[in-house]
ROTORTOR-503230 format. One record per atom (N, C-alpha, C): residue number from 0; residue in one letter; chain; x, y, z. Coordinates in steps of 0.2 Angstrom, whole numbers, always signed. Layout:
REM ROTORTOR-503230
(NUM; A; A; (X; Y; Z)) ...
***
This chain:
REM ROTORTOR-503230
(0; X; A; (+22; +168; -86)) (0; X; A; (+18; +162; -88)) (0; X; A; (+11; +162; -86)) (1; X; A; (+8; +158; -91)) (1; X; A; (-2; +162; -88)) (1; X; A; (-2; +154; -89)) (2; X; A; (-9; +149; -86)) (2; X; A; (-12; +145; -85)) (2; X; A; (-18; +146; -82)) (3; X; A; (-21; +138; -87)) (3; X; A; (-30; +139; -84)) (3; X; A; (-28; +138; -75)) (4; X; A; (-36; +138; -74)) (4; X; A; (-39; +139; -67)) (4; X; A; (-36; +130; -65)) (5; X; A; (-41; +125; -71)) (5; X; A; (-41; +119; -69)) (5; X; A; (-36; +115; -71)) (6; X; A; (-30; +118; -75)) (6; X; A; (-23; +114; -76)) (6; X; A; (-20; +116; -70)) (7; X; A; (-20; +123; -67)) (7; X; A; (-15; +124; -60)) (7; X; A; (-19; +118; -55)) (8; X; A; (-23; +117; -53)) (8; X; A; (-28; +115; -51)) (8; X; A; (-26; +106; -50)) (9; X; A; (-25; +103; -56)) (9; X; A; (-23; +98; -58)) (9; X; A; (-17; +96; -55)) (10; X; A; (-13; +100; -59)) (10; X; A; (-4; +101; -56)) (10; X; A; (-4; +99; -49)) (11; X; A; (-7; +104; -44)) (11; X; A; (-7; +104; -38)) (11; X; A; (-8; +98; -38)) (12; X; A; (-15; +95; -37)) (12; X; A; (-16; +90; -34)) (12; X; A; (-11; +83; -37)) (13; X; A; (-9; +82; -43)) (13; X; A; (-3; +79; -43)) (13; X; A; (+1; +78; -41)) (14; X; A; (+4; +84; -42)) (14; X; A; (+11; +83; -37)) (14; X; A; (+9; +83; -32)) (15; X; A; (+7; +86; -27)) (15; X; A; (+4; +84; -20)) (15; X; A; (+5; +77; -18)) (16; X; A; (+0; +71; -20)) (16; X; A; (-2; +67; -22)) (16; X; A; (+5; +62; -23)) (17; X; A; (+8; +64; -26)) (17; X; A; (+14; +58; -28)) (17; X; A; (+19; +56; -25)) (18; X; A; (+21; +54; -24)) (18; X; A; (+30; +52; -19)) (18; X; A; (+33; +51; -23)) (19; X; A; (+38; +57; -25)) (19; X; A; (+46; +57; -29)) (19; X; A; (+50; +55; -25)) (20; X; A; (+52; +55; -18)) (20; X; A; (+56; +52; -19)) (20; X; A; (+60; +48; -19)) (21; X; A; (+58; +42; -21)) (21; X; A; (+64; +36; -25)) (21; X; A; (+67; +41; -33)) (22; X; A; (+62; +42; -36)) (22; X; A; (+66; +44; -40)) (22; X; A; (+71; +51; -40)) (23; X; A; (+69; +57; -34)) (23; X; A; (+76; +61; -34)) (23; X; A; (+79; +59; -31)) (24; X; A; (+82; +54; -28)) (24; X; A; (+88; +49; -24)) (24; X; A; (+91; +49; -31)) (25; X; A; (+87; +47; -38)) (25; X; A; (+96; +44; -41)) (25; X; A; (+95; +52; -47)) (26; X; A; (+92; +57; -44)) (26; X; A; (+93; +63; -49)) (26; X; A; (+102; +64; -47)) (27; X; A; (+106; +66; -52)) (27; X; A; (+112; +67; -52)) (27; X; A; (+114; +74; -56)) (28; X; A; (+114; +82; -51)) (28; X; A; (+116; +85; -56)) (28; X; A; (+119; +90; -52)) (29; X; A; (+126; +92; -57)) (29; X; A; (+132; +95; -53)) (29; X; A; (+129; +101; -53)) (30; X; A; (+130; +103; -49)) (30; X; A; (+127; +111; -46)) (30; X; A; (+137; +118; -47)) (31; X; A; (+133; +122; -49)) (31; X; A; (+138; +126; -49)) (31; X; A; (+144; +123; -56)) (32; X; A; (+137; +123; -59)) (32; X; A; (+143; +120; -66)) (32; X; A; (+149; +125; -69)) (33; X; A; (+143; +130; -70)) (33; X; A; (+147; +134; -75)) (33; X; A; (+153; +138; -70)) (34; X; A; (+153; +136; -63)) (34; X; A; (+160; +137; -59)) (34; X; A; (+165; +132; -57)) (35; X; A; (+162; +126; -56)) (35; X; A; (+166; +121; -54)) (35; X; A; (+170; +118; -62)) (36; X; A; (+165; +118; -67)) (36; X; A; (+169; +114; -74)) (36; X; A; (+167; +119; -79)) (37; X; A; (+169; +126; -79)) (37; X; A; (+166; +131; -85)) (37; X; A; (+171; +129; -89)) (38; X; A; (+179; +126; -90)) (38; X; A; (+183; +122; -94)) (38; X; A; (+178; +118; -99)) (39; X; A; (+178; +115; -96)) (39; X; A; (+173; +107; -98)) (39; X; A; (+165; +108; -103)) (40; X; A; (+163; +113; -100)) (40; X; A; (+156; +116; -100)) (40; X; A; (+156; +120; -107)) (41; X; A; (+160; +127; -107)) (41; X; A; (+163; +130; -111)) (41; X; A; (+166; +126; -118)) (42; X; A; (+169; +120; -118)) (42; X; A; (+169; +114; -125)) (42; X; A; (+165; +113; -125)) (43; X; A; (+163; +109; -122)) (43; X; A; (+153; +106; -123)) (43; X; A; (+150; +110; -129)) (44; X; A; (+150; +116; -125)) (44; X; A; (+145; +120; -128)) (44; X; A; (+146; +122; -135)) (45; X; A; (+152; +125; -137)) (45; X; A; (+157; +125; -144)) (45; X; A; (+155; +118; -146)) (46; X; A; (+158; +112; -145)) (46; X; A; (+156; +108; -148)) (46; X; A; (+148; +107; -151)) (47; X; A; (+145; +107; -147)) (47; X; A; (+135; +106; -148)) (47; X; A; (+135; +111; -152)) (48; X; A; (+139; +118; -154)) (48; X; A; (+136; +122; -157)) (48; X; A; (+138; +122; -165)) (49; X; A; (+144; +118; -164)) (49; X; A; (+150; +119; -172)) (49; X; A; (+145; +113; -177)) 
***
């Protein structure tokens, strides 16, 4: 990945800057999917592709 000087620059000082966390408190995301639901995961996928 390449990026200006002043967009990295930017980026930093944004995130820095911001308090997420209220909003990752309601992030919801199963981890270890394709091991815990590769059933589940594996139709999904079939499906969204047919």
């Amino acid at each position: 990945m390449q990026a200006g000087f002043n967009g990295v620059i930017y980026y930093i000082t944004a995130v820095s800057k911001t308090d997420l966390t209220a909003d990752l408190q309601r992030v919801s995301v199963p981890h270890g999917l394709c091991s815990t639901h590769k059933d589940e995961l594996n139709a999904d996928l079939l499906a969204f592709l047919k």
